[in-house]
N, C-alpha and C positions, 0 to 999 in steps of 0.2 A: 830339271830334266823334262822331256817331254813326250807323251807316249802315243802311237798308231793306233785308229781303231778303222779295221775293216768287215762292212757287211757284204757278203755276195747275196744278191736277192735275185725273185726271179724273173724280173725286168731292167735290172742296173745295179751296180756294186758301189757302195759310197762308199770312202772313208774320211776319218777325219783326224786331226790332229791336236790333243789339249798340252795343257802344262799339269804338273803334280796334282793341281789343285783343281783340273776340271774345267778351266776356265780355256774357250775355244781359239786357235790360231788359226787355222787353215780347216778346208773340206772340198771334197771334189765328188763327181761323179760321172758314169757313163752307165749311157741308157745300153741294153741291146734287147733282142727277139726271141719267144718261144716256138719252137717248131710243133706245127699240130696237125699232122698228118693226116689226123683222121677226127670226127667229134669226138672229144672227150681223151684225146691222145697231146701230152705234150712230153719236150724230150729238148733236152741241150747237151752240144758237145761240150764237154770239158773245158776246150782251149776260148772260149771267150771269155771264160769267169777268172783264168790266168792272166789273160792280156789286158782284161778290167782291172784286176787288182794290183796289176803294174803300175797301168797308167792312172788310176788315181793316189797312189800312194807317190809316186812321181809328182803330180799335179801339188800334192799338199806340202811336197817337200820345198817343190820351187818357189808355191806360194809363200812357206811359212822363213822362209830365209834364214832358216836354224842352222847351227852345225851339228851334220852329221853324228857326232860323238855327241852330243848331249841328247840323241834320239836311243831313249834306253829299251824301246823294243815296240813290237807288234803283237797284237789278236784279231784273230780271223775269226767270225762266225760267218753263218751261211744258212741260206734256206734250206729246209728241210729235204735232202734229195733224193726220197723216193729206193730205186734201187739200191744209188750210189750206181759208181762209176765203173762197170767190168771191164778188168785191165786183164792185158797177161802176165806173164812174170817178167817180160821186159816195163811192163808197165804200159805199154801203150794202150790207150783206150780201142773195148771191141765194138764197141756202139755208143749212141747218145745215151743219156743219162733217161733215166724214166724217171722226173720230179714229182713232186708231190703234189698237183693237180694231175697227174695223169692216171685217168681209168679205167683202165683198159683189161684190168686181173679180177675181172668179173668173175667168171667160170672156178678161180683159184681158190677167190673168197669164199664162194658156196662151197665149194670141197672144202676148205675146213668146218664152217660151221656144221655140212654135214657129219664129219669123222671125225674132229676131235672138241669133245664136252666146252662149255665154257668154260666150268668150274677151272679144269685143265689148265686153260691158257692163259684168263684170268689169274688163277691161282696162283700160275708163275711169276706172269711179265706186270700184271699190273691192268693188262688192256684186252681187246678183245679182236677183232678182227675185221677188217675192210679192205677197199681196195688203193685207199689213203696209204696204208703200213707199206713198207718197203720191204717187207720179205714177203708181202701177197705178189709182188712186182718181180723180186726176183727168180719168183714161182715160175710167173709168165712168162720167162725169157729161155729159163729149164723148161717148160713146153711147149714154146713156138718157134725156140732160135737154138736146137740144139749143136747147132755148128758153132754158134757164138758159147755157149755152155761149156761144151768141150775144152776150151781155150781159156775160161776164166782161171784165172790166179788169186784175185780175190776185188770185192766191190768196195770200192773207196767215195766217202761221201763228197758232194762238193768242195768245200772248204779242207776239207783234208785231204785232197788231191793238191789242191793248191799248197797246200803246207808241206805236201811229199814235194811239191816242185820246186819251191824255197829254199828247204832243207835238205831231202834227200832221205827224210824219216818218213816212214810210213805208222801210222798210229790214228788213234782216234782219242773221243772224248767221250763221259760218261752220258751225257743228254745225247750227244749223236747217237750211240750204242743204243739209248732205250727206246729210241725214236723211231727204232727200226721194227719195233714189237718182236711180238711172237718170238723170238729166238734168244729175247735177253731177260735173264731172271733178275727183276727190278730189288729182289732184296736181295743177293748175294752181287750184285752190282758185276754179274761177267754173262758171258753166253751161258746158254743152255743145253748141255750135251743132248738133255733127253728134247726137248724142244724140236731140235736142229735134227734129229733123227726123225720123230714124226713129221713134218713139214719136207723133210730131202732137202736140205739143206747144209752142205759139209761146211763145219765148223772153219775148215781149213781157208773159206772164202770171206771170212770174217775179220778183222782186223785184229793181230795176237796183241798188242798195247792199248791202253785204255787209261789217259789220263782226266784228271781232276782239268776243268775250262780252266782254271789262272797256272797249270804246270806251265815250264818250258819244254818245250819239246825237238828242237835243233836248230842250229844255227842259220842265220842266212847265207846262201854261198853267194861267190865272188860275182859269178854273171849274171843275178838279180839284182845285188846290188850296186854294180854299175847300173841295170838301168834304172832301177828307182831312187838314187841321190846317196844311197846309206851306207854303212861302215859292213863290209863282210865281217859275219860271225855277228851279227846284235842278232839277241835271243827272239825266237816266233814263240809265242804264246799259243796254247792247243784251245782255247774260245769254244763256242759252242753252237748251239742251234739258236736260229735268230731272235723266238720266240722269248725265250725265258733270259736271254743276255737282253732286251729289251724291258723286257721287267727287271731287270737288274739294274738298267739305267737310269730306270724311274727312282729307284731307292729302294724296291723292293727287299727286305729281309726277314721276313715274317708274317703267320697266321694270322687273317685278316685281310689282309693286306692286297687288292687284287686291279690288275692293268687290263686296255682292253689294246693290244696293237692292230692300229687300223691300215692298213696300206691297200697292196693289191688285192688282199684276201684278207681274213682277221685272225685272229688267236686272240682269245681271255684266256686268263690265270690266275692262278694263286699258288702259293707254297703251301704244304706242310708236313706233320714228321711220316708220313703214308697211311695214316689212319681213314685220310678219305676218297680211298679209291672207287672207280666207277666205270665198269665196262663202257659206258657211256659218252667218257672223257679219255681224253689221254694222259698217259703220267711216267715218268721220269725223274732220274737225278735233277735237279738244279744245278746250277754255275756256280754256286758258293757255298759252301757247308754238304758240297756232293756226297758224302757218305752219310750225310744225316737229313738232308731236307730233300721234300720229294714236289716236282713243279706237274701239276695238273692242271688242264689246259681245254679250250672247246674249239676248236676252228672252224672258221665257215669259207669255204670254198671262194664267196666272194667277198669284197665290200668295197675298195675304190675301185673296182675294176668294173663295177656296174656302171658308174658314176662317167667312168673311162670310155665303156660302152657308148651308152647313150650319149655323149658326146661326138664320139666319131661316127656311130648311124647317122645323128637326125641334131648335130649343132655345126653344121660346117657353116653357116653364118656366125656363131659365137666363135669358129674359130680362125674368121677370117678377118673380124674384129679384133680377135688376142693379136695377128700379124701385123695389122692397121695402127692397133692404138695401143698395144702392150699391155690391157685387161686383160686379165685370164678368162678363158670361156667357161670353165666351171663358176666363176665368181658372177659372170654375165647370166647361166641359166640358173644362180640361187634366188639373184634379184628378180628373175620372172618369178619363181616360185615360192616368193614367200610370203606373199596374200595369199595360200594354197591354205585350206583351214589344215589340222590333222586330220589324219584317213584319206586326205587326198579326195574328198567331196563321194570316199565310197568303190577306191582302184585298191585294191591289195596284192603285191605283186610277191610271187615267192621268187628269192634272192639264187636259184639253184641252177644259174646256166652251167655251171662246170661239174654237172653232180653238186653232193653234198658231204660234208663231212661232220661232225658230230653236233648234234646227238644222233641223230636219223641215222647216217654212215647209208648214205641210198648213191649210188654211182647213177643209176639211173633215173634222180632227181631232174628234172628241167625247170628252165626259167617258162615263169607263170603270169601273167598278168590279166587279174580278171574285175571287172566290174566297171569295162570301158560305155561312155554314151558319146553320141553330138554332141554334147556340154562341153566332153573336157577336152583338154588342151594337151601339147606340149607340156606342159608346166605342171601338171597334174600328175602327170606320167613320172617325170624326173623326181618329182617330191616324192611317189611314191616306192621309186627307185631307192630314194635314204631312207625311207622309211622301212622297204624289206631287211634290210641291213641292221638294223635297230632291232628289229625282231627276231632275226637272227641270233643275236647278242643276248638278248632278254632269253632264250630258248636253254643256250649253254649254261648261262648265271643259273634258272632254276633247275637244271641238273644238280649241280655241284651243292643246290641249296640243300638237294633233298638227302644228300650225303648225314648229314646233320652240320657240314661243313659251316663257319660263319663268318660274314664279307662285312664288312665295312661299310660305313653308310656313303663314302666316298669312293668313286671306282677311276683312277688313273689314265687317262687314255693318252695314246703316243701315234706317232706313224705319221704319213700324211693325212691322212681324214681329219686329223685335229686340227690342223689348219683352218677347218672349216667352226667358225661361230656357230652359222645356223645349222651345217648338221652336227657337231657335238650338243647343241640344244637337244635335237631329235633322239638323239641316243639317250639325254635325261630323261627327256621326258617321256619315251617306251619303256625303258629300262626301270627308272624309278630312283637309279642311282643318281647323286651330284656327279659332275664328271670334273677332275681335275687335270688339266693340263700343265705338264711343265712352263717354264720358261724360256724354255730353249726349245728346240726342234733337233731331241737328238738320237732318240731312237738306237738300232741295237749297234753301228758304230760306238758310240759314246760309253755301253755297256762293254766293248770287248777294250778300247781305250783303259778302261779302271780295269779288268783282266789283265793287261799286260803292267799295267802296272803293280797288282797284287802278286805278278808272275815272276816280277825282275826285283823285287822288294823295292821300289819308289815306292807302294801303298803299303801300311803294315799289316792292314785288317780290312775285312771288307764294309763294318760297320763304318767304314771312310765315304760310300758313297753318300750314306746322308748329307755329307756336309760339299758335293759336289751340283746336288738337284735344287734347285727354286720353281717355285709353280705359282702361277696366274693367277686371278682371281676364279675361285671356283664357279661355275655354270652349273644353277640348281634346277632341279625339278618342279615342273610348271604340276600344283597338283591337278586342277582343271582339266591339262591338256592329256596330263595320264590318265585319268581316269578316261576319258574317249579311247586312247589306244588302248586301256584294258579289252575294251571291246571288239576295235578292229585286231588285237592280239589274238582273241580267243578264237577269231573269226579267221586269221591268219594260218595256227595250226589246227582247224579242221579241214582247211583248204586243201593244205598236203595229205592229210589221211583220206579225203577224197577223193583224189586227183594220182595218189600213187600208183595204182594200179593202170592205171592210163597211161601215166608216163613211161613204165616198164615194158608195156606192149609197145610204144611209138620208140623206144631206144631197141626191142627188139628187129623193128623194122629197119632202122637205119645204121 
């Protein structure tokens, strides 16, 4: 048998296609655009995360030349989306989605930290408050779009709109649910009546089903599956949020045990039984033992998107090369940059063009780059590009440290950034962690893939992923070159406690 796995991210939805055993046939993908109306504002409509996961579930079908019938099902995860999607009771979407880079529920967030304790909201959900969470978002829309307000029926996350459009169910998952904070009580695993009252937020807008990531959740109908090759009625899989099905794919099943996914922005994690909670971190059901394991997580707003940046500013040579000679231009600027000593010869750049999200949780973080001369270069710049990222990383890891939480001397990393040798070196060697990489490039398709198969019993247990993952030879930490970044580290986060106050004033202005 052979099972789908689809990611909606928030730059392109892949999926891919294995056999029982993990082993890869087919993958596809298609890129699309965030809409950013404004700085620090992003938003997608619905219907392109639809028409993505058509056409690549399509694409893997045609590639993988399987029959239909021996395709025992699908799981969707999906980026984190923020509001979710306000529908009305016909369903139709009232607005774009507000994803989770968008920062815009400034004013929402200070109103709760004003009015309601931490202990409070903590004490509930698990987490605490920004303008990251999706119920500070859907604050924002109850007071700036009260016409659209009026009209909501209820907010549906990315991938489970797309699941309402397969199926025809409307439902969610337990990691979506907590992901949303503030409104969902991480140990009773359902909303929060009392929560949902103080915040104004009607329960009624929240999704009434809340399945375990490997449930089934409804059938496929007929005019999906005409367009994407498959048998109407094979079972969709309820999957989860991208983060923690990405550790899932790694192998992930226990304490210790923690991944760094690198793509357009990052998330670290680890699991365990909620003992180490941290207003500081986010935390959630997990995808696998949902009722018993709880995924606590740091995200930084960026990390291949800097890399992405500074590419389209200031490498349109590297990128007219990639057209000419079929180099990639990121591969073109590592080779300038890797006579770059670490520290970047003294540039320390904070990684916070899109705000920030945990530990700091600052919307009004900006990208920083200080400790420019004559001397340096391009090349200086871009190293120290990977290198904020790294720091980044290293910021979250000793949050969770100081939990009394304990990691493993090996840290997992997945996404695209792994691709890179020399910046997963760089992530050693700030971090302090070896980094292991898979064997594969498979990331959180590959994770909701063994989901639908835990969902349709092809998998009996989840303890089956270990025997689906192979990983690389590990990439260890240079001591030498850590011990230099201890210092450009420390030197790193004094930057931001300097600097914040400055930033706050220049995002009031604009």
């Amino acid at each position: 048998m052979y099972l789908l796995g689809t990611d909606i991210g928030t730059n392109g939805t892949k999926t891919v296609m294995v056999d029982e055993k993990g082993n890869f046939v087919a993958d596809a993908f298609v890129e699309y655009d965030v809409i950013t109306p404004r700085p620090s504002w992003a938003e997608q409509w619905p219907d392109v995360w639809v028409d993505a996961v058509v056409k690549t579930v399509a694409h893997c079908v045609e590639k993988a030349k399987v029959h239909p019938k021996d395709i025992a099902g699908l799981a969707i995860s999906g980026l984190y989306g923020g509001s979710g999607i306000p529908v009305d009771r016909d369903m139709k979407p009232l607005r774009p989605c507000l994803i989770w880079m968008d920062r815009r529920a400034r004013k929402e967030t200070q109103w709760v930290k004003d009015n309601v304790p931490l202990e409070k909201i903590f004490g509930i959900t698990g987490n605490y408050v920004d303008s990251y969470y999706g119920f500070t978002k859907m604050m924002w829309i109850r007071n700036n779009e009260p016409e659209v307000w009026e009209k909501i029926y209820q907010f549906v996350t990315p991938k489970d709109y797309v699941v309402y459009c397969l199926t025809g169910e409307l439902a969610t998952d337990y990691s979506s649910a907590g992901n949303i904070g503030g409104v969902f009580d991480i140990r009773k695993r359902t909303w929060s009546d009392e929560m949902c009252e103080i915040l104004g937020i009607p329960k009624r807008m929240l999704p009434e089903r809340i399945y375990k990531s490997s449930d089934v959740v409804g059938k496929l109908r007929r005019e999906f599956a005409e367009k994407m090759g498959l048998l109407s009625g094979m079972p969709i899989v309820a999957g989860g949020i991208d983060a923690p099905v990405a550790q899932l794919a790694a192998g992930v099943l226990g304490p210790g045990e923690h991944v760094a996914m690198a793509g357009t922005s990052m998330c670290w994690g680890t699991v365990h039984d909620g003992t180490y909670l941290t207003p500081f971190l986010v935390s959630f059901p997990y995808v696998v033992y949902d009722d018993k394991l709880i995924y606590t997580f740091g995200g930084s707003a960026t990390s291949g998107a800097l890399a992405r940046w500074f590419r389209d500013q200031f490498g349109r040579l590297e990128k007219e090369a990639e057209k000419d000679f079929g180099v990639s231009a990121y591969t073109l600027l590592e080779l300038q940059a890797r006579d770059i000593p670490p520290g970047s010869d003294g540039i320390i750049v904070l990684p916070y063009f899109m705000g920030e999200r945990s530990p700091i949780w600052d919307p009004d973080a900006r990208g920083t780059i200080l400790g420019l001369s004559l001397y340096h270069t391009r090349a200086h710049v871009y190293k120290a590009m990977l290198e904020a990222a790294a720091y980044a990383l290293r910021h979250n890891m000793e949050e969770a440290l100081k939990t009394g939480m304990k990691l493993n001397p090996e840290c997992w990393i997945v996404g695209g950034v792994a691709r890179s040798s020399f910046w997963v070196q760089i992530f050693a060697d700030v971090t302090g962690f070896d980094m292991k990489r898979l064997s594969k490039d498979v990331e959180a398709p590959f994770g909701d893939a063994f989901l639908a198969g835990l969902g349709t019993g092809v998998i009996d247990r989840p303890e089956r992923i270990k025997e689906w993952v192979s990983f690389r030879p590990v990439i260890k930490t240079d001591p030498e070159k850590k011990a230099i970044y201890d210092r450009y580290y420390a030197l790193f986060r004094e930057l931001y406690e300097s600097t914040k106050g400055v930033m706050k004033k220049l995002a009031d202005i604009v």
